[in-house]
C-alpha positions as CSV (number, residue, x, y, z in Angstrom):
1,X,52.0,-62.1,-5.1
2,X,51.5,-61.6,-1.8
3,X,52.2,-58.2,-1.9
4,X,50.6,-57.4,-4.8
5,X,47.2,-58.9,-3.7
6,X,47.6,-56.9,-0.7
7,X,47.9,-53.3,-2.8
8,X,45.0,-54.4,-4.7
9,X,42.3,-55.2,-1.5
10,X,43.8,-52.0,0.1
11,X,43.0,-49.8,-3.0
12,X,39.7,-51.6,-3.4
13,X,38.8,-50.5,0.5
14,X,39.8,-47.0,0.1
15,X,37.7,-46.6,-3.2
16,X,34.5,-47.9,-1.1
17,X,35.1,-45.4,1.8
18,X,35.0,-43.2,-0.9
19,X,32.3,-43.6,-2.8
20,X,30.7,-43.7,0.9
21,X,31.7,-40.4,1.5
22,X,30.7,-38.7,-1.9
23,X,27.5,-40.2,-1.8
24,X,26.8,-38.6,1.9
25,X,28.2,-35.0,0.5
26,X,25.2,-34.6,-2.2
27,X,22.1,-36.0,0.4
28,X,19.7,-33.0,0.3
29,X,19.1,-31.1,3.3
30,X,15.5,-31.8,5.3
31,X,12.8,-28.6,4.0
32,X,12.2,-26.6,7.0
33,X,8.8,-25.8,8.0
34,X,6.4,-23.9,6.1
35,X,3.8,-21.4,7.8
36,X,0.9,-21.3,6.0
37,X,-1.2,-18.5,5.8
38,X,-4.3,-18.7,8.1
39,X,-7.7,-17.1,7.7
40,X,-8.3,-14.7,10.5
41,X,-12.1,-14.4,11.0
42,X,-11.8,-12.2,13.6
43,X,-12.8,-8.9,11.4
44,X,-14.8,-10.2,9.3
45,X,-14.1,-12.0,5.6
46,X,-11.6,-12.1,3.7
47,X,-8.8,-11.6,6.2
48,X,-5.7,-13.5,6.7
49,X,-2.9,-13.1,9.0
50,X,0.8,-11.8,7.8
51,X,2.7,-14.7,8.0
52,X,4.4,-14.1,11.2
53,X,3.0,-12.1,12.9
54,X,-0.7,-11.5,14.4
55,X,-1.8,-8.9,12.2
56,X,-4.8,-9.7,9.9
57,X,-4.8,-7.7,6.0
58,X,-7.7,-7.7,3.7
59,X,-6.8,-6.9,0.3
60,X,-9.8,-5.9,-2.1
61,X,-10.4,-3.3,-4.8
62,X,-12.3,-3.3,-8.2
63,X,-11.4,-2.3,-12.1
64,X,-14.1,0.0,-13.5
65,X,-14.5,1.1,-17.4
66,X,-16.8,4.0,-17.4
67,X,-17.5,6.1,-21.0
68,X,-18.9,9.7,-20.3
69,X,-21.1,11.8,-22.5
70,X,-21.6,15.7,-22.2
71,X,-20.9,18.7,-24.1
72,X,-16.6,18.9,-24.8
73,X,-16.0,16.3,-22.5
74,X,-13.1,15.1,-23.7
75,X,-11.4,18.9,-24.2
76,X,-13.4,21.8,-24.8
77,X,-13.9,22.0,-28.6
78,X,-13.6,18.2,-29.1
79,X,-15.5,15.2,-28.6
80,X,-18.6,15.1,-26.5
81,X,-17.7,11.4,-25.1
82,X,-14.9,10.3,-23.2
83,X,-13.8,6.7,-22.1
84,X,-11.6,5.9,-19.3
85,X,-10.3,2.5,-17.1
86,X,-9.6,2.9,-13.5
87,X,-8.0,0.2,-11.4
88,X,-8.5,0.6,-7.7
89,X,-7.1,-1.6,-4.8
90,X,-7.2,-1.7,-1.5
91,X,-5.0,-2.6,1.6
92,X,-6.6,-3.2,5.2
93,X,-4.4,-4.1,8.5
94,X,-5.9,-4.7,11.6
95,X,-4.7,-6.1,15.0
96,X,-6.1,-6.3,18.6
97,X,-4.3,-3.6,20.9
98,X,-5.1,-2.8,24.8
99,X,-7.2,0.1,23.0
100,X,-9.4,-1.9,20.8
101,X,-8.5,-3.0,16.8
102,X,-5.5,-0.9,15.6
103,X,-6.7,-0.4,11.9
104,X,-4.3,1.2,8.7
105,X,-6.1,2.2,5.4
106,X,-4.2,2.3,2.1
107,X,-6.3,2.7,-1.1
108,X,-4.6,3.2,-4.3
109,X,-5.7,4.2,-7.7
110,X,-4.6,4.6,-11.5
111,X,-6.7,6.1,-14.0
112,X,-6.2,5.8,-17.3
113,X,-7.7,7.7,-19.5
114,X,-5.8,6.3,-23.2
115,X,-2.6,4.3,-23.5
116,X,0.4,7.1,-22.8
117,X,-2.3,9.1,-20.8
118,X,-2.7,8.0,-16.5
119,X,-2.6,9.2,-13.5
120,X,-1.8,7.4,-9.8
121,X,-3.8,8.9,-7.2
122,X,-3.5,7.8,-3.4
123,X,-7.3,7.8,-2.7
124,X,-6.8,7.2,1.3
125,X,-4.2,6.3,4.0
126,X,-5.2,6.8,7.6
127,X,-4.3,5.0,10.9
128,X,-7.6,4.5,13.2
129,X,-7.7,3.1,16.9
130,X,-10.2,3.6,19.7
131,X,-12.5,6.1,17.2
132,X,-9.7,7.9,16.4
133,X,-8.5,8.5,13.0
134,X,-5.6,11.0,11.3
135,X,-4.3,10.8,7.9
136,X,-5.7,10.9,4.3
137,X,-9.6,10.3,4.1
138,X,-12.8,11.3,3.0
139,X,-15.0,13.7,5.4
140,X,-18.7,13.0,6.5
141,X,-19.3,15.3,3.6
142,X,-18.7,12.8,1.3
143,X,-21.9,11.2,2.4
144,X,-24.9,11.2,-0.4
145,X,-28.4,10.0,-1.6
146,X,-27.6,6.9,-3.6
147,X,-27.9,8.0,-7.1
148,X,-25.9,10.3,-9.0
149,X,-28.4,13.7,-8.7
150,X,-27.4,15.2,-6.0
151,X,-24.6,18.0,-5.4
152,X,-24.5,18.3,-1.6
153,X,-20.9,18.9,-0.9
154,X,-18.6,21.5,-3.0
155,X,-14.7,20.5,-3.9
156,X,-12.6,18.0,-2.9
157,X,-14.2,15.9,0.2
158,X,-10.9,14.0,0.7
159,X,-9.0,15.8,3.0
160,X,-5.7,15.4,5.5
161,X,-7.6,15.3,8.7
162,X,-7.6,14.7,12.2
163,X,-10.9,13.1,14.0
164,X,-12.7,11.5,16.9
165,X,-15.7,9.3,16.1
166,X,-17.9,7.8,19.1
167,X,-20.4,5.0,18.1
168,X,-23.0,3.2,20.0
169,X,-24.4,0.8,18.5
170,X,-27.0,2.2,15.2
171,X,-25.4,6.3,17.0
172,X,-22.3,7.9,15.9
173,X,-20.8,11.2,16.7
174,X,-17.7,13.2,16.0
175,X,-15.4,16.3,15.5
176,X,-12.8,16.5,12.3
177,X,-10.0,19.0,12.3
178,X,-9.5,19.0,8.3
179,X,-7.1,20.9,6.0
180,X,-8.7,22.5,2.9
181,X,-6.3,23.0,0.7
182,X,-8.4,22.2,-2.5
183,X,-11.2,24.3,-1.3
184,X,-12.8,27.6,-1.9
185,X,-10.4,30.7,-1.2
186,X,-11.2,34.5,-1.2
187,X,-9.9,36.3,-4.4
188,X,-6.1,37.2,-4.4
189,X,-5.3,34.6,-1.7
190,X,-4.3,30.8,-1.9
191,X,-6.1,27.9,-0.9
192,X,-4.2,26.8,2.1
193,X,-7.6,26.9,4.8
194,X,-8.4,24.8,7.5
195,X,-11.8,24.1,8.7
196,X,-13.7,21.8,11.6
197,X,-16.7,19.4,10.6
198,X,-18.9,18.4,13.3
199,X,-21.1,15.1,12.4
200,X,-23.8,13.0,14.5
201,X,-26.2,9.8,12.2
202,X,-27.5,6.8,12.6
203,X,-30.4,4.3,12.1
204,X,-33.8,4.1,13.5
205,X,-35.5,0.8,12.2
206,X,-36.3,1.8,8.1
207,X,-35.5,4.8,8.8
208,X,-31.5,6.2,8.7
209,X,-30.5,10.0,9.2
210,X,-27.0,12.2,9.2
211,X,-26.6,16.0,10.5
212,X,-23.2,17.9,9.6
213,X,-22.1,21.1,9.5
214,X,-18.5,22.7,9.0
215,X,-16.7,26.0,9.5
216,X,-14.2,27.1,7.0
217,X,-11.9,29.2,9.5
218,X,-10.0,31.2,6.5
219,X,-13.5,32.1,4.7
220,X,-15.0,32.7,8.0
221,X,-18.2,31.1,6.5
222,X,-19.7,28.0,7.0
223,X,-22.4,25.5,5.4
224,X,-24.8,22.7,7.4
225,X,-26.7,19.6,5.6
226,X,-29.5,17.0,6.8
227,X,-30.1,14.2,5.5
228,X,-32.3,11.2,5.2
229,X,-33.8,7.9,4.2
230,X,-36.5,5.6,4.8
231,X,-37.8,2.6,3.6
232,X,-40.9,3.3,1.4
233,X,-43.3,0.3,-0.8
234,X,-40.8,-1.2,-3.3
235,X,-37.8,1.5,-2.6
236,X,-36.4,4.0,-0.2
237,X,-37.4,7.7,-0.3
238,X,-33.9,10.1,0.1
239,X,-34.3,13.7,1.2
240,X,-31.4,16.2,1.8
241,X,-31.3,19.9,2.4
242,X,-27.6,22.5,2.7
243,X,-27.5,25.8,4.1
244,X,-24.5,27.7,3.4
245,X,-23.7,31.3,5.3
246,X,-21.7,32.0,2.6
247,X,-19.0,30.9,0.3
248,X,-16.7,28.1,2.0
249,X,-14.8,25.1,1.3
250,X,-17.3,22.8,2.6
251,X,-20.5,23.7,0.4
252,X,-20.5,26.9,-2.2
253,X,-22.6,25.7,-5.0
254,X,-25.7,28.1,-3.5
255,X,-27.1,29.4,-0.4
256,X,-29.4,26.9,-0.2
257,X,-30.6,23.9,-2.0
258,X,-32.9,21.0,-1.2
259,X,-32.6,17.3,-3.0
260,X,-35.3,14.5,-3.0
261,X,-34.7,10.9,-4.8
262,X,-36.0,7.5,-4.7
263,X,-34.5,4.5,-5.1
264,X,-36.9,1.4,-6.4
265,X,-35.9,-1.8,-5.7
266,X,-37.2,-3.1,-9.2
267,X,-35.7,-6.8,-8.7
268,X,-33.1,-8.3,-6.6
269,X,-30.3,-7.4,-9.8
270,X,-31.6,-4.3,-10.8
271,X,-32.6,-0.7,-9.1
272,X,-33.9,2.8,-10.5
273,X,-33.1,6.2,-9.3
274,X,-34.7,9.3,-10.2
275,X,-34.0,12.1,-8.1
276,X,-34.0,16.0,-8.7
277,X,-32.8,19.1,-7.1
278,X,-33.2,22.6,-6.3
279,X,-30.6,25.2,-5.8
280,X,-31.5,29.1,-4.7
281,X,-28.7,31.7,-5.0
282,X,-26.8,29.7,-7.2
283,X,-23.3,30.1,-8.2
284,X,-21.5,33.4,-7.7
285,X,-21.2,36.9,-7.9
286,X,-19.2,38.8,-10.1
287,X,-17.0,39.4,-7.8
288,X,-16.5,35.8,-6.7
289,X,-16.8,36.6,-2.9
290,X,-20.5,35.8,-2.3
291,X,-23.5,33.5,-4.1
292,X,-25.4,35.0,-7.4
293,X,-28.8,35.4,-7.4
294,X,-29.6,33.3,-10.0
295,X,-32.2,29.8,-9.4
296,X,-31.5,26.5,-11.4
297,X,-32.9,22.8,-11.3
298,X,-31.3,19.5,-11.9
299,X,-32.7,15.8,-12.0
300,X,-32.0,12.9,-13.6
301,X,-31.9,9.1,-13.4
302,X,-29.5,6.0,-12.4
303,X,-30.3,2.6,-13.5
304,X,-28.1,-0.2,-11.5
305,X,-27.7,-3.2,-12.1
306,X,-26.1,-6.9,-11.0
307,X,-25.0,-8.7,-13.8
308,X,-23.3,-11.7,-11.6
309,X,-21.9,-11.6,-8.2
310,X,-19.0,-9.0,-8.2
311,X,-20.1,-7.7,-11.8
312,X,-21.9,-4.8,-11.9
313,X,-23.8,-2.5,-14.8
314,X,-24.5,1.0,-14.1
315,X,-26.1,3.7,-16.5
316,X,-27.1,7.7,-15.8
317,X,-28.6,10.7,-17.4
318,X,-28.7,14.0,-16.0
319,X,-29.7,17.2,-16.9
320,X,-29.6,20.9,-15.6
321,X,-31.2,23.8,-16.4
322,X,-28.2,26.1,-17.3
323,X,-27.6,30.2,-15.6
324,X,-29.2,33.9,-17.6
325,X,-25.0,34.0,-18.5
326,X,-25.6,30.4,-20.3
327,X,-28.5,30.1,-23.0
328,X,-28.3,26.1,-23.0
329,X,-29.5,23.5,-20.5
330,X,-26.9,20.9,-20.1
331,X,-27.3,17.3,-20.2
332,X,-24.8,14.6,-19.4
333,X,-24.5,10.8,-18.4
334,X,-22.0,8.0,-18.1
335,X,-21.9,4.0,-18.4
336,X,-19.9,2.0,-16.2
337,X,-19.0,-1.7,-16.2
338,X,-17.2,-2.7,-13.1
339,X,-15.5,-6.0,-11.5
340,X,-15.5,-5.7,-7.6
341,X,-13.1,-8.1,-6.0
């Protein structure tokens, strides 16, 4: 008996230490630390710091459904309307360098015009840092009058480029070295130019103003434009004028043209465009090397307006008074609804 008690205890001792040890093997391990992301207010709103690390992102964009009316808009020979969706986003890093904010651009964008018909575009991507900037961005010739009249730049104002920009406080000033690939070429060649943009603006009180001009280096021609706007009763008066030596990727639409608008400030939600413009030696010869001879006109209206915060309304109608080679004027317009986020 002795014996046999003594088996028993010894199994009954062993069968504790082990039920002591599989209950330590299945404890859960202690959750390390989590970093949460912090707002970085250093730039401005909506910034946050990369987990990490001490670079602050913004990420913002806006989704846009716009419907446009004109004559074959959709396809020559088809429908005189046209709707489309575009999705835009994007992507800003900064972080403080020895030289001032370090800053990288990305801006993304798919349009889609039906449901097996898109395309992606990359709409910018530049590095900037001490007022210097190289990459994918739009020129100082992108710069308008606020409403949707005006035609003061020709082709594609989004350009690989190289620049210097020096501010001071409402004063800026600057020098681009841009490639003009999508720009105007002489017949038989390819459109593989480059060109420099000088640019100087700023603000006065009500009143702001903007100087440019640019030399097309493969054309050998080149265009200048001023500009500007000043606070006026309920709205603010626009005036621009271009000057083009001849035909060149920065501005071939005529020889000259002037453009006046004015923006009312109807209510704090909603604002009223009209604006016109007039263009001298417009379009081109026969030849396709120089500007026609030919005068036209275009103005028009744009209605904005804020639905909420972030939501916004926009309406125009424009028309222009057509060339001798064209009997009819044309007249065209678009709706817009977009989200801004």
């Amino acid at each position: 008996m002795n014996i046999k008690s003594l088996l028993l205890g010894s199994a009954a001792a062993l069968a504790v230490v082990s039920g002591a040890q599989a209950a330590d093997a299945i404890v859960a391990a202690e959750p390390e630390p989590v970093e949460y992301v912090r707002v970085c207010d250093a730039y401005g709103t909506g910034y946050f710091y990369i987990p990490g690390t001490e670079t602050c992102l913004k990420i913002e964009g806006y989704i846009r459904f716009q419907v446009d009316v004109g004559p074959d808009e959709a396809a020559p020979g088809t429908s005189d309307w046209d709707a489309f969706t575009r999705g835009q986003v994007q992507f800003t890093a900064k972080s403080d360098t020895e030289y001032g904010p370090l800053t990288g651009v990305i801006v993304y964008q798919l349009n889609g015009d039906n449901g097996s018909s898109f395309d992606s575009v990359l709409d910018s991507a530049y590095i900037d840092v001490a007022g210097f900037r190289a990459g994918l961005f739009y020129s100082w010739w992108d710069d308008g009058l606020s409403g949707e009249t005006d035609v003061l730049a020709s082709h594609s104002t989004l350009h690989n480029s190289v620049r210097y920009q020096y501010e001071s406080g409402d004063f800026y000033a600057g020098i681009s070295f841009d490639e003009l690939e999508d720009g105007a070429y002489k017949p038989g060649e390819e459109p593989n130019n480059w060109g420099v943009a000088l640019g100087l603006g700023g603000k006065a009180g009500a009143f702001s103003y903007q100087v440019i001009g640019g030399y097309d280096t493969d054309n050998e021609e080149g265009a200048i434009r001023a500009m500007g706007t000043v606070a006026i009763g309920p709205g603010t008066l626009g005036l621009a004028a271009v000057w083009a030596s001849g035909v060149n990727s920065y501005y071939d639409d005529s020889e000259w043209t002037i453009a006046a608008e004015y923006a009312i400030q109807a209510t704090d939600k909603l604002k009223i465009t009209p604006g016109v413009q007039y263009f001298d030696n417009y379009g081109l010869n026969a030849a396709g090397d120089d500007f026609g001879s030919d005068e036209n006109w275009k103005a028009g209206v744009t209605v904005d307006y804020q639905i909420v915060e972030n939501f916004y309304a926009k309406a125009s109608v424009q028309w222009q008074e057509r060339t001798i080679a064209v009997d009819d004027d044309a007249v065209t317009g678009y709706f817009r609804l977009q989200r801004a986020f």
